[in-house]
C-alpha positions in Angstrom: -93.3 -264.0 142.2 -92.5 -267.9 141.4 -92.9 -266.7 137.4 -89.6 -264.5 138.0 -87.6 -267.4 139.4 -88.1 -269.4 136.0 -86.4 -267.0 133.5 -83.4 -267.5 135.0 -83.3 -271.4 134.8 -85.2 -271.5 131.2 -82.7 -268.5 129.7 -79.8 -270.4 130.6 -81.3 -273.7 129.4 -82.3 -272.7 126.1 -78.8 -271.1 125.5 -77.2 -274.8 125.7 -79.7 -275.8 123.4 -79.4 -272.8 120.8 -75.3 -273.8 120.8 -75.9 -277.2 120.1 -78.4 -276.7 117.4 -75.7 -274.7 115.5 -73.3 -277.8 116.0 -76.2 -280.1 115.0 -76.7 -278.6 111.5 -72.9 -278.1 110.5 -73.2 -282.5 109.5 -70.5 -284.8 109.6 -67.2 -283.6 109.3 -64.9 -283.3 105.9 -63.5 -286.5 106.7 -66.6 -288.9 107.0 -69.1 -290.1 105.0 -72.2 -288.6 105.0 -75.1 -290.7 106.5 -78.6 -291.9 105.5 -80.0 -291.4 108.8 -79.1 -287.9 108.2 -82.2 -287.7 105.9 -85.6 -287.9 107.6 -87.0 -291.5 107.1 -90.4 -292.5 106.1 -91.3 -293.5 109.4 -89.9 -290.3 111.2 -92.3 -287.7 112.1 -89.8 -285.3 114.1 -87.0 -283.8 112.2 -83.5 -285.2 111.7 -80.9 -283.3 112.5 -80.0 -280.3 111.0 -83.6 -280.0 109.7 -86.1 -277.4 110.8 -89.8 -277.9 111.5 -92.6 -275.4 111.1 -95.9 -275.6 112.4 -98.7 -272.4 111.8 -101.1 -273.1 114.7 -104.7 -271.3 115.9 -105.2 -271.9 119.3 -107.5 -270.0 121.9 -108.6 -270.0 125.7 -111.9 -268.5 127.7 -112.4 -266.7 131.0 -108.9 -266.7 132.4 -108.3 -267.8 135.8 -107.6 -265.9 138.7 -106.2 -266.1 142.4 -105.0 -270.0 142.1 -102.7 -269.8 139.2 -99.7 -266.6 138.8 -102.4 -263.7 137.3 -105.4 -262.3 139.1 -107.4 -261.3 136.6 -110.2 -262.8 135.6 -112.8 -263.1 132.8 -110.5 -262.2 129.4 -110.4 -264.3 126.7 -107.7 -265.5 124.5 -107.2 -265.4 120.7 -103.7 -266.7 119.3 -102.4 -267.4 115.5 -98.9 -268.2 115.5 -95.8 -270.2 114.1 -94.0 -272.9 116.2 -90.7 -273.5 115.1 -88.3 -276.4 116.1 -84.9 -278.3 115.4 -83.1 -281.3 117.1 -80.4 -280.5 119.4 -80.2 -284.0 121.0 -81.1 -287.6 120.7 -81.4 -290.0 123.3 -83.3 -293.3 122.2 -86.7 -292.3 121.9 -86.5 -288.9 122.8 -85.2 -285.8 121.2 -84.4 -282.3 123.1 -85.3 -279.4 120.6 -84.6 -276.0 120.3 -88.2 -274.3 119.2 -88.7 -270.7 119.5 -92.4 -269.3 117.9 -93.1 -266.4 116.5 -96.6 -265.1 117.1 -97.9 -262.2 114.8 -101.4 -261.9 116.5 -102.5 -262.2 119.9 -106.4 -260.8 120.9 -107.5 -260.4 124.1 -110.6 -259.8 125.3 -112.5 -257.5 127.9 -109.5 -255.1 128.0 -110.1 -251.2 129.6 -110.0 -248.5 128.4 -109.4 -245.0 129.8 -110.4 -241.5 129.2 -108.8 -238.4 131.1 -112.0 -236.3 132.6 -112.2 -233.4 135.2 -114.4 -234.2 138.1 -115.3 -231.0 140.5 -112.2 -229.3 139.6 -110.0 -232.5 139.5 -108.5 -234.1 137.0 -108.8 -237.9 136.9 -108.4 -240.5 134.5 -111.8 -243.5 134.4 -112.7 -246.3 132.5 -114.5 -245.5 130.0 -115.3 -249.1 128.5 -114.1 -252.1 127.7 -112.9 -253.8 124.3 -110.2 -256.0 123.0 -106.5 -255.5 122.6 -104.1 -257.0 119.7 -100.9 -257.5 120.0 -97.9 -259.6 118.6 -95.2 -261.4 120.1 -91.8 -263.7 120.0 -90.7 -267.0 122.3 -87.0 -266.6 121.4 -86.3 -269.1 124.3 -88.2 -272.6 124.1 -87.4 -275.6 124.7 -89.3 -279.4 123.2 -88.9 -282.5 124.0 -90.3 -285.4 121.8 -90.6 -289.1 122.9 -91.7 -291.9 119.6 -95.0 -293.3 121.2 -96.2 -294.9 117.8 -95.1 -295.2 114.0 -97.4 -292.4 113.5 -97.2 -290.4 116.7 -95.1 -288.3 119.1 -95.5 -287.0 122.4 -94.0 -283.8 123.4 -93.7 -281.7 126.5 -92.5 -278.0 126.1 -92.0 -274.8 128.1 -91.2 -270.8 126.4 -90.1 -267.5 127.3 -90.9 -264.4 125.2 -92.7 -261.0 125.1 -95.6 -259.6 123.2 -96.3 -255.9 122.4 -99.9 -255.1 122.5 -101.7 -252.0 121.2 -102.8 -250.4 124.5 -101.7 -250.6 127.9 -102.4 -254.5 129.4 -104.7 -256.1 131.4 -105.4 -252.8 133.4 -104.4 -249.1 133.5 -101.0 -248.8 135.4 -99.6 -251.5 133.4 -97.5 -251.6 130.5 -98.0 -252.5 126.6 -95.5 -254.5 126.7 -95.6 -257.9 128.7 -93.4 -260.6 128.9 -94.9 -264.3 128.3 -94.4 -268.0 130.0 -95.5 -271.0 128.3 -95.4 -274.6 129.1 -97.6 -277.5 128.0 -97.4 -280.6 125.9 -99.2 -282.6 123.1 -99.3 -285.0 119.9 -98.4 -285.0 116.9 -100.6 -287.3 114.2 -98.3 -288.3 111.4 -100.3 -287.6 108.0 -97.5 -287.2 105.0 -93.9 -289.1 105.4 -92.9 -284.8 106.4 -96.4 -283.4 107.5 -98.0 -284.0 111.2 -100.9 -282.9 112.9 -100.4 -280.8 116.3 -103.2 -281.0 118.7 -101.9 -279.4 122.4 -102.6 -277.8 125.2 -100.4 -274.9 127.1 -100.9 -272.7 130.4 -99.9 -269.0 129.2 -99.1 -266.3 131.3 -99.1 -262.8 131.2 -97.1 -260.1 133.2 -95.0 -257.4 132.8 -92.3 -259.0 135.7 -93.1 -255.4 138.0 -91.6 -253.2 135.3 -94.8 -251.2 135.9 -96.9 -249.4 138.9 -99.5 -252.2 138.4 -98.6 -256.1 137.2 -101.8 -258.2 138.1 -101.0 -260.8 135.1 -103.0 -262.8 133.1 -103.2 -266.4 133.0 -105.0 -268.6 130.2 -105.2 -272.4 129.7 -104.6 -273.0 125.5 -105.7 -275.1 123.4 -104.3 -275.4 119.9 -104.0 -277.0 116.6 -101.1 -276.4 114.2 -99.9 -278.8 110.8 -96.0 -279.1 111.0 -94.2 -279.6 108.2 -89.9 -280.1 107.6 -87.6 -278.8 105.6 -84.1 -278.9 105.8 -82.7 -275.1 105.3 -79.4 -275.2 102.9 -76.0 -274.5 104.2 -73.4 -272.2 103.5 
């Protein structure tokens, strides 16, 4: 399965980045001045270094494809509120490479099976027995960002995530498992609207699958859509 070959690649990536966000926030050194830059400026909409971003975010998708994409099965929707979460690592003219892990306390999806256990002429057998939504709730420790200036008041940004979510019954079909690992990648914009607040309008493909951990791993694809407000704050050190 081609999603198996990117966990590898994006585990290894996002490791760099996590080390370099740690040497990012430790500042100038005893010796040197402290810098303005070092503050976000008024015309800055991504974070300076050392400084964290946070951005809540609802975002959804409907009727999720199948047989073209990584998951086969169709017609589920998707419900997500979650918090994206991001700080500089690197700075390269225009662009900035970004650590950003989410955390994401409620995922819904639709059309899910359920099961009941029944005896049929003598034989045990376990049907479907109708069909409803699961909840679940998940964490992208490994993400990546990348922002590039395209305006005084706006950034794009490309980004790509690896995580899990645990959901409250077995998921998308029986044979499965509860829990299912999660791959992300997408981009968008954000919309300057305070010197430290900024819209988030993006779009992600989102995938489901338990990476054959279980009898059954027919994944789930969706196509997002989100909004989120990000806001910065630099955290205090030690």
């Amino acid at each position: 399965m081609r999603a198996r070959r990117l966990v590898p690649a994006i585990v290894m990536i996002v490791t760099f980045a996590a080390s370099r966000t740690s040497a990012a926030q430790a500042g100038p050194s005893a010796g040197g001045a402290s810098s303005p830059s070092a503050a976000p400026s008024a015309s800055a909409i991504g974070p300076a270094l050392g400084t964290w971003a946070f951005a809540p975010f609802v975002g959804g998708a409907v009727h999720s494809p199948a047989g073209y994409n990584w998951g086969i099965t169709a017609d589920r929707d998707h419900f997500f509120i979650g918090m994206h979460m991001s700080t500089p690592v690197l700075r390269a003219g225009r662009m900035t490479l970004m650590y950003a892990p989410n955390v994401v306390p409620l995922v819904i999806i639709s059309n899910n099976p359920r099961y009941a256990n029944v005896t049929i002429g003598g034989i045990p057998r376990r049907v479907e027995s109708g069909r409803g939504p699961v909840y679940g709730a998940g964490l992208v420790p490994f993400g990546l960002q990348v922002e590039t200036r395209l305006t005084r008041n706006a950034d794009l940004y490309s980004m790509a995530g690896l995580g899990g979510t645990w959901f409250s019954d077995v998921m998308p079909q029986d044979g499965a498992r509860r829990f299912n690992f999660s791959i992300e990648f997408g981009g968008g914009i954000f919309l300057r609207t305070q010197r430290r607040h900024a819209l988030q309008i993006g779009y992600k493909f989102h995938h489901f699958s338990n990476m054959y951990t279980a009898r059954e791993n027919p994944g789930v694809d969706a196509h997002v859509l989100y909004l989120g407000l990000r806001w910065q704050k630099r955290l205090p050190r030690e």
